[in-house]
C-alpha angles and dihedrals in degrees: 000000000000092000092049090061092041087244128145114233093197131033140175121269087226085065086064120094133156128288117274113199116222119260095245086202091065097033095039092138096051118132123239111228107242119238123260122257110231093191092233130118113271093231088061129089147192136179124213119211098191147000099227098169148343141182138157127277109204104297093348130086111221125188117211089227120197097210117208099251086066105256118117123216 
């Protein structure tokens, strides 16, 4: 599945460096990514401990979550 979107699956720690925040002046008309919508009531909260895993499922991204009150989905 990796090949097929021309990702990488593995790369060299030397190719690692510290983030860099965007100059806002030369990149003023940037969008913001919009916050993803969890489904889930806004009152409601929960806490993750870990992100253990992720991979795609067809079109959508999903993330293997270890929650805080100990179960993983």
């Amino acid at each position: 599945m990796a090949l097929q979107k021309l990702i990488h699956p593995k790369f060299h720690v030397s190719l690692l460096c510290l983030y860099k925040a965007s100059n806002n002046a030369l990149f003023s008309n940037r969008a913001m990514p919009e916050l993803y919508d969890f489904g889930t009531p806004d009152d409601q909260e929960w806490f993750i401990d870990d992100l253990v895993g992720h991979h795609w499922n067809g079109k959508d991204f999903e993330f293997e979550v270890c929650w805080s009150f100990g179960n993983t989905t």
